[in-house]
TIDREN-796537 format. One line per field, with one value per residue (C-alpha): chain; residue number from 1; residue in three letters; x, z, y. Coordinates in nm, 3 decimals. Layout:
# TIDREN-796537
ch = [A:...]
i = [NUM:...]
aa = [ALA:...]
u = [X:...]
w = [Z:...]
v = [Y:...]
***
This chain:
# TIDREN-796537
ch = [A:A:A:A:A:A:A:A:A:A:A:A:A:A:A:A:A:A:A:A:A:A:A:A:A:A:A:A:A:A:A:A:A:A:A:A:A:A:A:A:A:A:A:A:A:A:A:A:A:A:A:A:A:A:A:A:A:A:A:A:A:A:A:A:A:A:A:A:A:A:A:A:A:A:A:A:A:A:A:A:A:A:A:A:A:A:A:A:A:A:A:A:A:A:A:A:A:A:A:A:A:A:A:A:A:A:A:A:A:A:A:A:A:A:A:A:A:A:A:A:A:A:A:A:A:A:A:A:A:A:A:A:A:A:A:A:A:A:A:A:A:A:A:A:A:A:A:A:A:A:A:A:A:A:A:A:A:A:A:A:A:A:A:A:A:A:A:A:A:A:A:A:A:A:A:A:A:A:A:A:A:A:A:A:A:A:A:A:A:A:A:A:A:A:A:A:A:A:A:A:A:A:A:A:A:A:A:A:A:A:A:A:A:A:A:A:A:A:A:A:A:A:A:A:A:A:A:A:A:A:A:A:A:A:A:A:A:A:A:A:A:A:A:A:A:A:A:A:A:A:A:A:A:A:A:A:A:A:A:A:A:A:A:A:A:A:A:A:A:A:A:A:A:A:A:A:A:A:A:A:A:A:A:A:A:A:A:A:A:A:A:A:A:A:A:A:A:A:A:A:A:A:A:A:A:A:A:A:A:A:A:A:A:A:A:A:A:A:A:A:A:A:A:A:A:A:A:A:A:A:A:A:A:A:A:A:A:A:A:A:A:A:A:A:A:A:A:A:A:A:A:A:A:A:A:A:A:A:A:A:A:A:A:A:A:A:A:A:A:A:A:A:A:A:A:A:A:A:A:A:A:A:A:A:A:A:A:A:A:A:A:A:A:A:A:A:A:A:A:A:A:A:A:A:A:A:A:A:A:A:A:A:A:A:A:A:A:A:A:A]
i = [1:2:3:4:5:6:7:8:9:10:11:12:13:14:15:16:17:18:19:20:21:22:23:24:25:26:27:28:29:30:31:32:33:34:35:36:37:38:39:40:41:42:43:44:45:46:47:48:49:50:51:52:53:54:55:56:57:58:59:60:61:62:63:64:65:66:67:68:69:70:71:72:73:74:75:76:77:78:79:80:81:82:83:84:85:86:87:88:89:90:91:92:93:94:95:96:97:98:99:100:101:102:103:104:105:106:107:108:109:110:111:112:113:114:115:116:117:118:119:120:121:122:123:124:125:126:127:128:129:130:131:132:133:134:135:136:137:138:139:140:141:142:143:144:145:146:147:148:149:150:151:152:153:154:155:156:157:158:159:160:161:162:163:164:165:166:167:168:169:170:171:172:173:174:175:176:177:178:179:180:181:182:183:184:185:186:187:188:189:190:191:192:193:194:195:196:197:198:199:200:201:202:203:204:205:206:207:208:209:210:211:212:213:214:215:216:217:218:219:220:221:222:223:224:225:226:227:228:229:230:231:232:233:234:235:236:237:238:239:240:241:242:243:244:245:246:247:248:249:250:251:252:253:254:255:256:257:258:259:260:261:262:263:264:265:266:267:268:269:270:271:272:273:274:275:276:277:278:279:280:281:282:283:284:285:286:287:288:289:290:291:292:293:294:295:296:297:298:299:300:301:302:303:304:305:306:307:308:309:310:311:312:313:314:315:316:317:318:319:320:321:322:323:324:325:326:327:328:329:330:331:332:333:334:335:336:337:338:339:340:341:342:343:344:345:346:347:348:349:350:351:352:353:354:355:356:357:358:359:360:361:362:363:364:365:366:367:368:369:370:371:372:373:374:375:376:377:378:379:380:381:382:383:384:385:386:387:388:389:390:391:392:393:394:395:396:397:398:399:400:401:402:403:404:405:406:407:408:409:410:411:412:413:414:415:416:417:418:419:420]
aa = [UNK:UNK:UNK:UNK:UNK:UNK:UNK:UNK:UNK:UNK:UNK:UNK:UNK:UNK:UNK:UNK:UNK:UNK:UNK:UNK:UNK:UNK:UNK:UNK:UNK:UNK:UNK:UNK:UNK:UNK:UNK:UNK:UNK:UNK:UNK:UNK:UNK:UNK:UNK:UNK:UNK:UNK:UNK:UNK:UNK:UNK:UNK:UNK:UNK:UNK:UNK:UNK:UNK:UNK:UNK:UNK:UNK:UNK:UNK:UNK:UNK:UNK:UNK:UNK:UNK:UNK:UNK:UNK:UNK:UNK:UNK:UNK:UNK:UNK:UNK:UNK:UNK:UNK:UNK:UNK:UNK:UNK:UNK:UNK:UNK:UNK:UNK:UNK:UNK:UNK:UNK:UNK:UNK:UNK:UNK:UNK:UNK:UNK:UNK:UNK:UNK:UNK:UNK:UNK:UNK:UNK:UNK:UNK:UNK:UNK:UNK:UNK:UNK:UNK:UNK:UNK:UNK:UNK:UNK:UNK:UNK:UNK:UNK:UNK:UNK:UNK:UNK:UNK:UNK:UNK:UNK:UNK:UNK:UNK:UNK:UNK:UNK:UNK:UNK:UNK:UNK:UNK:UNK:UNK:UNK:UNK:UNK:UNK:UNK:UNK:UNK:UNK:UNK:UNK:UNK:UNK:UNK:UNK:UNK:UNK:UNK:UNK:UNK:UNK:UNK:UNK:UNK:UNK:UNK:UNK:UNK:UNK:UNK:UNK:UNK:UNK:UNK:UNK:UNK:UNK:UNK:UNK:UNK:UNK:UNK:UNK:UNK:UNK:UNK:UNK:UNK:UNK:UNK:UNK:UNK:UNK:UNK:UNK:UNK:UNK:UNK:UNK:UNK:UNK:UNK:UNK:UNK:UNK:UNK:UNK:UNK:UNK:UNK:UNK:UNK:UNK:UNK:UNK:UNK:UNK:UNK:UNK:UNK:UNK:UNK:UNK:UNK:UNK:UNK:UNK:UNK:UNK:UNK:UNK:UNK:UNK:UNK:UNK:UNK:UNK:UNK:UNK:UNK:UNK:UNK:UNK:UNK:UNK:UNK:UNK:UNK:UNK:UNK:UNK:UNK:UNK:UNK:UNK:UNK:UNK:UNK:UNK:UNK:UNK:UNK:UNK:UNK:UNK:UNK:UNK:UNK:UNK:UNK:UNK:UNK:UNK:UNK:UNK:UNK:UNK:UNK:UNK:UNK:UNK:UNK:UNK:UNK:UNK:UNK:UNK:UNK:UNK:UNK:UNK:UNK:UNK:UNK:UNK:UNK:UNK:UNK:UNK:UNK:UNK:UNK:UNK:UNK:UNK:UNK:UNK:UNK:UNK:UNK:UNK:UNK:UNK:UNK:UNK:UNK:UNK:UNK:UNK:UNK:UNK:UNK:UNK:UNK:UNK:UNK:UNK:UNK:UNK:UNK:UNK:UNK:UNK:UNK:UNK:UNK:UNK:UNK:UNK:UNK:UNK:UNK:UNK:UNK:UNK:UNK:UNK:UNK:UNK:UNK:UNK:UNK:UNK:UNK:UNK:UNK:UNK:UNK:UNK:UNK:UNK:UNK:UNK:UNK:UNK:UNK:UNK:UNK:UNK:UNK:UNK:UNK:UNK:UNK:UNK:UNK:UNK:UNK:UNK:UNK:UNK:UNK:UNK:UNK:UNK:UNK:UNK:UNK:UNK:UNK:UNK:UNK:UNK:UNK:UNK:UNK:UNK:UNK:UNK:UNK:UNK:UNK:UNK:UNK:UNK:UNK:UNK:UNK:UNK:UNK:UNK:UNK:UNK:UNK:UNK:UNK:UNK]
u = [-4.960:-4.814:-5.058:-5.420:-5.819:-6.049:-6.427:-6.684:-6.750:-6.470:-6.530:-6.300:-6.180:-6.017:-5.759:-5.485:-5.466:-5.526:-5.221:-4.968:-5.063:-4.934:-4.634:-4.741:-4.656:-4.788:-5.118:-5.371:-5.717:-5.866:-6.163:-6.294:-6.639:-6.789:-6.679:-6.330:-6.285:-6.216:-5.978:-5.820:-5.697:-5.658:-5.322:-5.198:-5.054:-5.040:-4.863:-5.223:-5.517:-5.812:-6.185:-6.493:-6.833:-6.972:-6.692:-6.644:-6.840:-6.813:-6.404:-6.418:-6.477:-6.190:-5.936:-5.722:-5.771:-5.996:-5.877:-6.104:-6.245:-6.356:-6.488:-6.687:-6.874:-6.869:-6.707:-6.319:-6.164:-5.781:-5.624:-5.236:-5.050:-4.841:-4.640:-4.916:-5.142:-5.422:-5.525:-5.845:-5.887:-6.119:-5.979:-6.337:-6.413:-6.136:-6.230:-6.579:-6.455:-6.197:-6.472:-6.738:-6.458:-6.342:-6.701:-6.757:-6.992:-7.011:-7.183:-7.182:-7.547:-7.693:-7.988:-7.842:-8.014:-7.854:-7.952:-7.909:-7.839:-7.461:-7.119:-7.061:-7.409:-7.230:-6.929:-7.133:-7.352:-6.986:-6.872:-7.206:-7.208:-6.804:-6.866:-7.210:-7.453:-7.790:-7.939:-7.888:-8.188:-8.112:-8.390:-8.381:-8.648:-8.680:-8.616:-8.800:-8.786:-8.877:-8.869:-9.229:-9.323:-8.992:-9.226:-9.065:-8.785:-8.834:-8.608:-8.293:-7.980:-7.741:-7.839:-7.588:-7.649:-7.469:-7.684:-7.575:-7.891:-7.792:-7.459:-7.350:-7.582:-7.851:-7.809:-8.155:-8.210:-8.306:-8.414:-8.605:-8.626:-8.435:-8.734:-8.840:-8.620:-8.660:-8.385:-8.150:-7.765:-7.528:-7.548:-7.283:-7.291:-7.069:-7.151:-6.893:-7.014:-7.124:-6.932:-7.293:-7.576:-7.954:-7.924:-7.594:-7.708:-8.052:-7.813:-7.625:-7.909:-8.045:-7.701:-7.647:-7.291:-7.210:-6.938:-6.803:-6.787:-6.437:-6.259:-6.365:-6.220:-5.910:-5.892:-5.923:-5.683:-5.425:-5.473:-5.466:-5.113:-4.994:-5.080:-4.957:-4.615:-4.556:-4.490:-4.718:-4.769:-4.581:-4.465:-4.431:-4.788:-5.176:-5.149:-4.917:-5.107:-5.414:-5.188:-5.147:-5.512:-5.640:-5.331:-5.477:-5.845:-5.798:-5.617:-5.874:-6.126:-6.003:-5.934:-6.324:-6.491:-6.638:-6.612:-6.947:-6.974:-7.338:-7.451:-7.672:-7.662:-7.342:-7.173:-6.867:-6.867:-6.776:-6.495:-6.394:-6.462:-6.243:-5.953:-5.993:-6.012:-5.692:-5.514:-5.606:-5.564:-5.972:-6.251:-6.456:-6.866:-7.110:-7.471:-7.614:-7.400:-7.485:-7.885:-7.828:-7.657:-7.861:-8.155:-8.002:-8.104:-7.983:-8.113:-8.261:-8.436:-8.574:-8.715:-8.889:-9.035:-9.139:-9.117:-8.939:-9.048:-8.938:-8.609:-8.585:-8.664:-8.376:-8.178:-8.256:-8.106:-7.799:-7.754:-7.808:-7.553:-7.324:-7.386:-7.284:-6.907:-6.636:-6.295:-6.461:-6.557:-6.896:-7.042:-7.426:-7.692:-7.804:-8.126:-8.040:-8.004:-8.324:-8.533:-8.397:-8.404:-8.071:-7.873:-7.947:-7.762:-7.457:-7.396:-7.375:-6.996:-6.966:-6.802:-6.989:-6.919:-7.151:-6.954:-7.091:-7.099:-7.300:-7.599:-7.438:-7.150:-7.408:-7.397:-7.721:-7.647:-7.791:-7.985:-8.347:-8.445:-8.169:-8.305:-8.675:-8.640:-8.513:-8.198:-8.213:-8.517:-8.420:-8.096:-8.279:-8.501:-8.198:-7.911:-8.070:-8.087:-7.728:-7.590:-7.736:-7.639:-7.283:-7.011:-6.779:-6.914:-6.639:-6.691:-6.581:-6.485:-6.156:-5.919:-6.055:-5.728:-5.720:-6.056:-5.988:-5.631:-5.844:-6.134:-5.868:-5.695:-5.982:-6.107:-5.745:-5.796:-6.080:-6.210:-6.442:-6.664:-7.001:-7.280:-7.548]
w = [-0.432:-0.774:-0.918:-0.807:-0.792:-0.698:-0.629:-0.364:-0.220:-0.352:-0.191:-0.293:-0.573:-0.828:-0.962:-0.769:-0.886:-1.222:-1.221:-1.017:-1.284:-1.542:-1.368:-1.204:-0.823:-0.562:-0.684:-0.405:-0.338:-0.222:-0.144:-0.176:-0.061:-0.334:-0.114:-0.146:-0.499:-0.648:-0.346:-0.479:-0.796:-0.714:-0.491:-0.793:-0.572:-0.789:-1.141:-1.265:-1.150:-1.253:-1.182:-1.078:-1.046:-0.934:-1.057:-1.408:-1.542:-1.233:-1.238:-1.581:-1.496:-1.303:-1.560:-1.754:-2.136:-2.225:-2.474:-2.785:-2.638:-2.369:-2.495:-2.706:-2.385:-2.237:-1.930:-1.755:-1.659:-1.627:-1.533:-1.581:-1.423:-1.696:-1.502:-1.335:-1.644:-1.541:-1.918:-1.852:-2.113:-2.150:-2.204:-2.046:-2.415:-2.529:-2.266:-2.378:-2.763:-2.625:-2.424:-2.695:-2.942:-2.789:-2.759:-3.135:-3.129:-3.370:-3.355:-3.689:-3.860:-3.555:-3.373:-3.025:-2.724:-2.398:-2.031:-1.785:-1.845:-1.618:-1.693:-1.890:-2.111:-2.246:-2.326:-2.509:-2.708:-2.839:-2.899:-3.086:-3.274:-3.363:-3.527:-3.715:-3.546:-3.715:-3.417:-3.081:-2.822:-2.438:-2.182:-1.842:-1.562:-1.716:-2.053:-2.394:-2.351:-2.029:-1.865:-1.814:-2.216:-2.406:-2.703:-2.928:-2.910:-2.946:-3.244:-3.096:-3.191:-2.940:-2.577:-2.365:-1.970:-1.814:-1.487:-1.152:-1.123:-1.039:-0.866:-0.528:-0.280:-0.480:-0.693:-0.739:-0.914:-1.319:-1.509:-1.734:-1.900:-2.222:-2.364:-2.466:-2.725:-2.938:-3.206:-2.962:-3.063:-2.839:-2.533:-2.296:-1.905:-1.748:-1.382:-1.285:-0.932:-0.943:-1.224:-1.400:-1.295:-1.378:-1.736:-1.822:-1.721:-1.918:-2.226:-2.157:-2.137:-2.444:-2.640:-2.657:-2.739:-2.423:-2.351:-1.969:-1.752:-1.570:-1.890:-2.053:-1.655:-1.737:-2.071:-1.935:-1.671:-1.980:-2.137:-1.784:-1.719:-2.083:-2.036:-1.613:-1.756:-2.156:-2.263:-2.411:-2.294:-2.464:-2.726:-2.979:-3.106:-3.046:-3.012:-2.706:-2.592:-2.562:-2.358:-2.111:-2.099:-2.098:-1.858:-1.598:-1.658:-1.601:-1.310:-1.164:-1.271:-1.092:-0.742:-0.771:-0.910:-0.623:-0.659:-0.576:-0.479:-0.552:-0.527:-0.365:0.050:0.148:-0.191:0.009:-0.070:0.260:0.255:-0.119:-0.049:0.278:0.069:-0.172:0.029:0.170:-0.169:-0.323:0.022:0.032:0.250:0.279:0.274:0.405:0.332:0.562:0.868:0.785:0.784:1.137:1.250:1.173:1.277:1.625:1.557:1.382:1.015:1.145:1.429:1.171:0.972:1.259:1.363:1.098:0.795:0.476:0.318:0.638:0.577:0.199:0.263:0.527:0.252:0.012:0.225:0.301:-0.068:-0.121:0.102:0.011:-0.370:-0.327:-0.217:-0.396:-0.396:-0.175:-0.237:-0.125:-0.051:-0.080:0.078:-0.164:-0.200:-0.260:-0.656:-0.705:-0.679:-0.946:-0.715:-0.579:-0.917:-0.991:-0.726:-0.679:-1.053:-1.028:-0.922:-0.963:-1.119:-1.059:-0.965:-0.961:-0.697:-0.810:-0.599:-0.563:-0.362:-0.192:-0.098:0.029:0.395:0.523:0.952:0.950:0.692:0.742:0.357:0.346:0.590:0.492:0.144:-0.166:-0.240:-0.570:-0.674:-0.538:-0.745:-1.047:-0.995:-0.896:-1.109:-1.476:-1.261:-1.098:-1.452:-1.675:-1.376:-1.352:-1.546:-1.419:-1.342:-1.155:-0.961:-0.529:-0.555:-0.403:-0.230:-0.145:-0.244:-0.511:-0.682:-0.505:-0.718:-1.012:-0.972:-0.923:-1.228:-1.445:-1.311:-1.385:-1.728:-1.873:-1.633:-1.888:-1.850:-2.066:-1.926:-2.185]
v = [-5.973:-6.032:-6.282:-6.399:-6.419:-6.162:-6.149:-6.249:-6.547:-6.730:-7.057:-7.340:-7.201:-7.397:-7.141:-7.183:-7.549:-7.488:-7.176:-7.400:-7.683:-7.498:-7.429:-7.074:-7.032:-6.784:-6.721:-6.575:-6.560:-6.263:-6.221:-5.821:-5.677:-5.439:-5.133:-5.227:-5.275:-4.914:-4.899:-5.213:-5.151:-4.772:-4.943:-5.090:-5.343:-5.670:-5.765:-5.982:-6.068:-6.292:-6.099:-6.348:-6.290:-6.066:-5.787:-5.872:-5.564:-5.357:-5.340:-5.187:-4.843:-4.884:-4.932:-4.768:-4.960:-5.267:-5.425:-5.511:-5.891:-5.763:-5.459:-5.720:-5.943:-5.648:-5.825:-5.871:-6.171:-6.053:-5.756:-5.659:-5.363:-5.273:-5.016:-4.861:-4.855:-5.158:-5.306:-5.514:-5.880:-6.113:-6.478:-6.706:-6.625:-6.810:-7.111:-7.148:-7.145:-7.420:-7.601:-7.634:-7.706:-8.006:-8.163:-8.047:-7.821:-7.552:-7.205:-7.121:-7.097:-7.196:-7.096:-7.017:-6.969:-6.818:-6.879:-6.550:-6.232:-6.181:-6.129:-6.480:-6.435:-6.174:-6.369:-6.624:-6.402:-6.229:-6.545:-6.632:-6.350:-6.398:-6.746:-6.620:-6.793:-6.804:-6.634:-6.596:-6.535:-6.458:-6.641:-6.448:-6.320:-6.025:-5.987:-6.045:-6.473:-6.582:-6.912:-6.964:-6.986:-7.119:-7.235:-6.946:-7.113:-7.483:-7.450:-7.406:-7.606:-7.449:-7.404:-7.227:-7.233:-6.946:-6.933:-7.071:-7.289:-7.609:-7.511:-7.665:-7.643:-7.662:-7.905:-8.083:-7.716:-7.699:-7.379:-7.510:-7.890:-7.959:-8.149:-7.779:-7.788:-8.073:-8.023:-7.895:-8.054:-7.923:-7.794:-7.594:-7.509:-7.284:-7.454:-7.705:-7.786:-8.047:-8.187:-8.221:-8.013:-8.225:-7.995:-8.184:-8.515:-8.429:-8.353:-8.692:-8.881:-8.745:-8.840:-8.420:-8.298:-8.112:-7.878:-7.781:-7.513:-7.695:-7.738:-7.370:-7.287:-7.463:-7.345:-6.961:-7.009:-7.139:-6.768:-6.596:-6.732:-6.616:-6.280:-6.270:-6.373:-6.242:-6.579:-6.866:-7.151:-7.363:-7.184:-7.430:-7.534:-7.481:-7.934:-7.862:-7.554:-7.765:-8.098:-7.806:-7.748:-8.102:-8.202:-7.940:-8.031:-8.395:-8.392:-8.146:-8.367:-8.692:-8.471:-8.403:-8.685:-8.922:-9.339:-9.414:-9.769:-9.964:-10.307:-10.603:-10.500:-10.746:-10.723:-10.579:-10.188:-10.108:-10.365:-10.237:-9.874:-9.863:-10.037:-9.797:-9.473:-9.558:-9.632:-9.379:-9.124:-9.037:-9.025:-9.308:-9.168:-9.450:-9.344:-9.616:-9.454:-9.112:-9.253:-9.406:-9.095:-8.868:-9.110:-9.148:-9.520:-9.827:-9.906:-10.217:-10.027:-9.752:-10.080:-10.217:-9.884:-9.743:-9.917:-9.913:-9.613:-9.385:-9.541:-9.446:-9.111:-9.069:-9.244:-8.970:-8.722:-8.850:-8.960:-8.590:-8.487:-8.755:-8.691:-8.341:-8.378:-8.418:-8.652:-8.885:-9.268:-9.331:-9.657:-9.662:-9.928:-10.177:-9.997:-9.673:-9.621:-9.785:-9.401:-9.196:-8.896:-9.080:-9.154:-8.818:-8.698:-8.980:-8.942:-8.543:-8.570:-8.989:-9.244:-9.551:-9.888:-10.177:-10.433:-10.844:-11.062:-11.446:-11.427:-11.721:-11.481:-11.190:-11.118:-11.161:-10.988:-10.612:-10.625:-10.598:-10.667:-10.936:-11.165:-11.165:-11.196:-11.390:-11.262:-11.440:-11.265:-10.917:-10.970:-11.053:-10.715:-10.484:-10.634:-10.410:-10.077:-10.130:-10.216:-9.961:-9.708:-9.781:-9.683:-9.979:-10.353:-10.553:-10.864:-10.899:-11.211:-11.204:-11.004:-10.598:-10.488:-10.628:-10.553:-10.141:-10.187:-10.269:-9.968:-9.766:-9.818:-9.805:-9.443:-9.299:-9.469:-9.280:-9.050:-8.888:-9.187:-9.216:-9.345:-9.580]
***
């Protein structure tokens, strides 16, 4: 192959998209076992290739030259066949300097802190030690700061997560909580599935400058391609060198965020959602089917059995499951944001719309809570969670197209949304 990714598991890797973004074609994924990987690049059969966990230390050896950034993390990213010399680079330093650049965060005279001990710790304690941080302390099972006493460091300014806790499938995961570090101002993860592991949202909620794992991915992928092919890209400017970057980033960004649908039960976000999965060419995710599938009963049957609280906790599965794709639009029962459990996971990948409608306007058929209660009153106890929750508030009050036309058009607006 000329150009491509190597490592094990790949899973749906992003790279490809990124490469062919920036105007790169044939670019392959291979996945390698450990025992194949001397064998590999021994064959010499390739013009570049990108290195993934868990090879970035383990192909070094291999090579014939490092050059000095990687020599520095300690870790490679790239590999080019320069005539049948292999010359091993490093450019997910220059991603995560892009990534924490762009949220303005600064490493210099810092007290820096580093989650996990693998192949992109490395990278950001070089990168720490590059920009003259203050200090920089590594937290890991088994060396000198571990997680279960993180008071010696309560002081830090800088946390940088380079652990895969909290990556797709477990995403309800957290290594530690970020209320251990008190004057803590910017914070960076290197997991971008989900889009925002608990940490991020944590740092978010907390009004913490955070950096990304996608865009420092995009960013990487920028330098990858310059060294594949000899040429920048563009070759003009660092302003037009970073369009490319934040060109690729965004429209990766869209393809995976979710439009997650909430409101009153009979608000219309089945209606809406269904108009807007087909505008926009997505799946449409119902949480209430997924509960009465995997029930083997209907929602109103699960009610009548065995209550209300049965029925949340099948909720809070399928949310779960739900909450963990990506490039779908999900439509969620009226319920369902109410436990915290659930934002947490909708908003992990989402961009979130709270559907309005009058209570007058509500249908009532199906819905066990609906028809024995006060709609007014459950409106007036719901209506502060669905608003401070969402990210867009838009009223059904008329044609489905037309308000899915409208959610639409705000998502490709700002997908970077900020939540209150």
């Amino acid at each position: 192959m000329r150009y491509g990714l190597i490592g094990s598991p790949l899973g749906h890797s992003h790279s490809p998209f990124l490469h062919e973004r920036m105007g790169g074609e044939g670019y392959a994924l291979l996945e390698l076992p450990e025992s194949a990987l001397a064998g590999f690049f021994a064959a010499k059969e390739f013009d570049g290739v990108n290195v993934t966990i868990p090879y970035k230390r383990a192909v070094i050896p291999l090579l014939d030259e490092v050059d000095d950034t990687a020599r520095e993390c300690g870790a490679v990213n790239t590999v080019i066949n320069r005539g049948g010399r292999l010359v091993g680079y490093n450019t997910d330093l220059y991603g995560m300097r892009f990534a924490l650049d762009a949220a303005g965060i600064s490493l210099a005279g810092k007290r820096v802190v580093v989650l996990g001990s693998g192949g992109t710790s490395h990278t950001a304690r070089a990168l720490a030690a590059r920009e003259g941080a203050a200090s920089v302390r590594v937290v890991s099972r088994s060396g000198e700061y571990g997680y279960s006493d993180l008071s010696p460091l309560a002081n830090a300014e800088i946390l940088l997560n380079t652990t895969p806790v909290g990556m797709f499938p477990h995403m309800d995961a957290e290594p530690l909580s970020l209320s251990a570090f008190p004057a803590l101002e910017g914070f960076f993860d290197a997991v971008y599935n989900p889009l925002r592991t608990r940490l991020a949202l944590a740092a978010d909620e907390r009004g913490i400058k955070r950096a990304d794992g996608l865009l420092m991915l995009a960013a990487q992928a920028k330098a990858s391609r310059e060294l594949f092919t000899g040429r920048e890209i563009p070759e003009r400017s660092d302003r037009q060198a970073a369009a490319v970057i934040t060109d690729a980033y965004r429209a990766l960004f869209l393809s995976l965020t979710n439009i997650v649908l909430i409101g009153m039960p009979g608000s219309g976000k089945t209606t809406v959602g269904g108009e807007l999965a087909a505008l926009l060419g997505r799946d449409l995710v119902d949480t209430d089917e997924f509960v009465e599938r995997n029930a083997g009963r209907s929602i109103p049957d699960i009610f009548a059995v065995s209550g209300e609280t049965a029925f949340r906790d099948l909720e809070q599965k399928a949310v779960f499951n739900a909450g963990s794709m990506q490039g779908k639009v999900i439509a969620t029962g009226g319920g369902a944001v109410l436990r915290l459990e659930n934002r947490l996971s909708l908003a992990a990948n989402g961009f979130v719309v709270y559907l309005r409608r009058d209570t007058d306007c509500l249908a009532r058929e199906g819905r066990p809570l609906s028809l024995s209660g006060d709609l007014a009153a459950m409106l007036a106890a719901r209506d502060p969670v669905y608003s401070a929750f969402a990210d867009l508030i838009t009223v059904n009050s008329g044609d489905p197209k037309t308000v899915a036309t409208k959610i639409a058009e705000a998502f490709h607006e700002d997908p970077r949304h900020k939540r209150s």
